[in-house]
C-alpha positions as CSV (number, residue, x, y, z in Angstrom):
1,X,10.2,96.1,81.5
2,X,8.2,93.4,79.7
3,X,8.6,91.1,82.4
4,X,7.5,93.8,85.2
5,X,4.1,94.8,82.6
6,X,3.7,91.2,82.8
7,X,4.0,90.7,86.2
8,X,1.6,93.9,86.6
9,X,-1.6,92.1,84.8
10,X,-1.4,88.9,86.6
11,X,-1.5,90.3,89.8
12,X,-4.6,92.8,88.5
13,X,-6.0,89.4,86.7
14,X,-6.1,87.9,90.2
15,X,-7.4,90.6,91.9
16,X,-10.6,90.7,90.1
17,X,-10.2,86.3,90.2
18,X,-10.8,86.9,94.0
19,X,-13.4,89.6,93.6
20,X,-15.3,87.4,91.3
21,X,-14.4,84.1,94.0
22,X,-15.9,86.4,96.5
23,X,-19.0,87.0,95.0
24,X,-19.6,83.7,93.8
25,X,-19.3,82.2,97.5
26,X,-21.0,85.3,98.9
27,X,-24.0,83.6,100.3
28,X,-21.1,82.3,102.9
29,X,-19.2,85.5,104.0
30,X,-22.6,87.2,104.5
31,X,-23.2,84.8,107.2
32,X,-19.1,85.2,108.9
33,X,-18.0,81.9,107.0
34,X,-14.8,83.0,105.3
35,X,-13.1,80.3,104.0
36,X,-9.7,79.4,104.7
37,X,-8.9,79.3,100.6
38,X,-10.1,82.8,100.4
39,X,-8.1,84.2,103.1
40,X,-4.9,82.1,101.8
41,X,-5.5,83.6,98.0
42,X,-6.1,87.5,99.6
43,X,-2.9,86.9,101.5
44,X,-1.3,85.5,98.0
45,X,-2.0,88.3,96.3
46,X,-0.9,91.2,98.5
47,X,2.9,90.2,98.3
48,X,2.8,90.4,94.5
49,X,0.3,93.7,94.4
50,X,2.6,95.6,96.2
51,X,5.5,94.8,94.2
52,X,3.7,95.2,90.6
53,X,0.7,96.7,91.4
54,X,-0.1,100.7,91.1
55,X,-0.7,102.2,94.6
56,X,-3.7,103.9,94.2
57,X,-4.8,100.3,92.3
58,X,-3.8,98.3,95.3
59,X,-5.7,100.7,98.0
60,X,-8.9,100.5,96.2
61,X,-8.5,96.3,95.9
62,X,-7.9,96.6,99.4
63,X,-11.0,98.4,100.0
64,X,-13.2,96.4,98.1
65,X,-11.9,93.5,99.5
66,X,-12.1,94.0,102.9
67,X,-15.7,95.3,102.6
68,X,-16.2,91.9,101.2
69,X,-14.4,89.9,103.3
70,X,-16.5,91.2,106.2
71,X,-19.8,90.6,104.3
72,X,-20.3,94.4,103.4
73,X,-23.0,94.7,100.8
74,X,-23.0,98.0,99.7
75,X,-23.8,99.7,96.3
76,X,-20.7,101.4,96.8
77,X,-18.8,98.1,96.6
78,X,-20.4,97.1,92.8
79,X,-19.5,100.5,91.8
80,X,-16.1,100.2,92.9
81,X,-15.0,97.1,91.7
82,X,-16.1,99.4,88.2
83,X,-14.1,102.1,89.3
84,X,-11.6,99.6,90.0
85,X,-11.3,97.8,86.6
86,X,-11.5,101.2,85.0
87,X,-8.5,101.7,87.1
88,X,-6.7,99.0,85.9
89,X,-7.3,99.6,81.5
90,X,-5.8,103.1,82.3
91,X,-3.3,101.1,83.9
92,X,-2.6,98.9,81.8
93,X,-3.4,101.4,78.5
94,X,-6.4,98.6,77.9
95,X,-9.1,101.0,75.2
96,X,-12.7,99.4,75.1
């Protein structure tokens, strides 16, 4: 059990490293210039997500990470990442 909990917040840890890698090269996807490392790290990640990662956690990654990856720049997409990481303290039992 510790092991899978473990397992479980490093794959939410890299979910928001990409959404945070995403925005920081932003100025580049906008324009269609998705970078092979990006692609390589989303791919990474959904092997392990849907192993150790909640379903209803890894469908809302998915969402906001497609939207990104396709230059979508949407108010919807700042407020989900929130929804998102609210999703992942209830999760993970994480209080404020």
């Amino acid at each position: 059990k510790i092991h899978h909990k473990r397992m479980k917040e490093e794959v939410y840890v890299e979910m928001q490293d990409f959404v945070v890698e995403c925005c920081a090269h932003w100025r580049d996807i906008k324009t269609g210039r998705l970078s092979n490392d990006i692609r390589i790290r989303y791919n990474n990640i959904r092997s392990k997500a849907h192993i150790y990662g909640k379903k209803e956690i890894v469908d809302k990654f998915y969402d906001i990470a497609n939207d990104m990856m396709l230059g979508k720049n949407t108010e919807e997409l700042g407020n989900g990442n929130d929804e998102l990481i609210k999703m992942i303290q209830k999760d993970l039992n994480i209080k404020d």
